[in-house]
C-alpha positions in Angstrom: 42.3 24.5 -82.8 45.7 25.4 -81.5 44.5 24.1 -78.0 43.7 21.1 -79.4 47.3 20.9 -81.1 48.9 21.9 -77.9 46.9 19.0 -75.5 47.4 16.5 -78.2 51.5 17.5 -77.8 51.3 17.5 -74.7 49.9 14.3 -73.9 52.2 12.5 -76.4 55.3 14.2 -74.4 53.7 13.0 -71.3 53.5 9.6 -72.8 57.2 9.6 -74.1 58.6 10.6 -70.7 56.7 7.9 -68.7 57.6 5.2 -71.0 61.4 4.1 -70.2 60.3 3.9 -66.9 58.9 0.5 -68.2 60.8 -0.4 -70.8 63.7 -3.1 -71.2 65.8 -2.0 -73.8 67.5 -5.2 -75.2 70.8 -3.4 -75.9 73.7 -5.8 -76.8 76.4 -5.0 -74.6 79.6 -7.6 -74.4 81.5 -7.4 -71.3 85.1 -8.6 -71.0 85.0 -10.8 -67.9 82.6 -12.9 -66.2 79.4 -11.7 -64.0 80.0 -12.5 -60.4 78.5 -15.8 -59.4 74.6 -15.8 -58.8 73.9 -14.8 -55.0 71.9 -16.9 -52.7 68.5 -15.2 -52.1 66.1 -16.2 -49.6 62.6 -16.5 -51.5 60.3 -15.0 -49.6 56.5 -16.5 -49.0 55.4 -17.7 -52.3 52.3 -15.5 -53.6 49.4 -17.9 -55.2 49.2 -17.1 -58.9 52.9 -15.7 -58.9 56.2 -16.2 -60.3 59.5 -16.2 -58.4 62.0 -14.2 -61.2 65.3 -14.9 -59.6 67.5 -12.0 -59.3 70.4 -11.6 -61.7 73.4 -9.3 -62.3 73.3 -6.0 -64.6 75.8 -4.1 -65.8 75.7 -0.6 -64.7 78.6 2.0 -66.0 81.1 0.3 -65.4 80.9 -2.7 -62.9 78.0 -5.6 -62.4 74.9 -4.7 -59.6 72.5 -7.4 -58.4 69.1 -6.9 -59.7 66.7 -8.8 -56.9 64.4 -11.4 -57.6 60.7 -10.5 -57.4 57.6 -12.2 -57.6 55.6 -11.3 -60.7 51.9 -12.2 -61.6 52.0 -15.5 -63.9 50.9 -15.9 -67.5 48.5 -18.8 -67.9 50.3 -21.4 -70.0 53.7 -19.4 -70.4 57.1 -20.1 -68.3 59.4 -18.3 -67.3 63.0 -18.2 -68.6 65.7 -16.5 -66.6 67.9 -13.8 -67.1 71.3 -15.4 -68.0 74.9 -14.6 -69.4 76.1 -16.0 -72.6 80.2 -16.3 -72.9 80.5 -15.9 -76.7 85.1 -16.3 -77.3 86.5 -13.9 -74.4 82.8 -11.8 -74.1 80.0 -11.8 -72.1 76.7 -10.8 -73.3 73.5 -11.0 -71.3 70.4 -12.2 -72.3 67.0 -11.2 -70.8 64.9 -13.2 -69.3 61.2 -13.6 -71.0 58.0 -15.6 -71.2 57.4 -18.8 -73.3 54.7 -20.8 -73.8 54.9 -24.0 -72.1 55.9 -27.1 -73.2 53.8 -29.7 -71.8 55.0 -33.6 -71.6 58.5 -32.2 -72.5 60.3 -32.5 -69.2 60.6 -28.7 -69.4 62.4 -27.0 -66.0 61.4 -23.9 -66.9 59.0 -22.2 -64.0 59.2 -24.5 -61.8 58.5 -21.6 -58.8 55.3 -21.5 -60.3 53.1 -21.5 -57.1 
């Protein structure tokens, strides 16, 4: 029984430590001046069934780094909506990008790298 105890631990340890690798915590953080403007990225050769996610700047510590775009596999019927920074008064929040369903017949720009 204790064995059993002991692998069940284990593997819920195990579990624990792999999962931030994946996650996206959605932490608000407000920033007192403005993200660097976008950077020009060269798309590379569109993937059939993909999404181009354009890159975007993080902040890290203390100062803004560019997170690359990358291509991601689509979701049938979802677009994708960008990583972005909302000025809220003299404060900069960023908001992360995400999936939504799409709005067909709407005129909706949304995934438009769809490919």
């Amino acid at each position: 029984m204790k064995f059993h105890k002991a692998l069940i631990a284990a593997g819920l340890l195990a579990s624990a430590a792999a999962a931030p690798a994946y996650a996206r915590p959605d932490i608000a953080i407000a920033i007192g001046f403005a993200p660097p403007a976008p950077m020009v990225e060269v798309v590379p050769h569109a993937h059939p069934g993909h999404v181009w996610m354009p890159g975007y700047w993080a902040w890290h510590r203390d100062r803004y780094i560019w997170i690359r775009g990358r291509w991601v596999l689509a979701r049938p019927g979802h677009v994708w909506v960008p990583d972005r920074w909302i000025q809220t008064g003299p404060r900069w929040q960023l908001r992360h990008g995400h999936w939504e369903r799409e709005h067909r017949g709407r005129g909706h720009a949304h995934g438009r790298h769809k490919h």
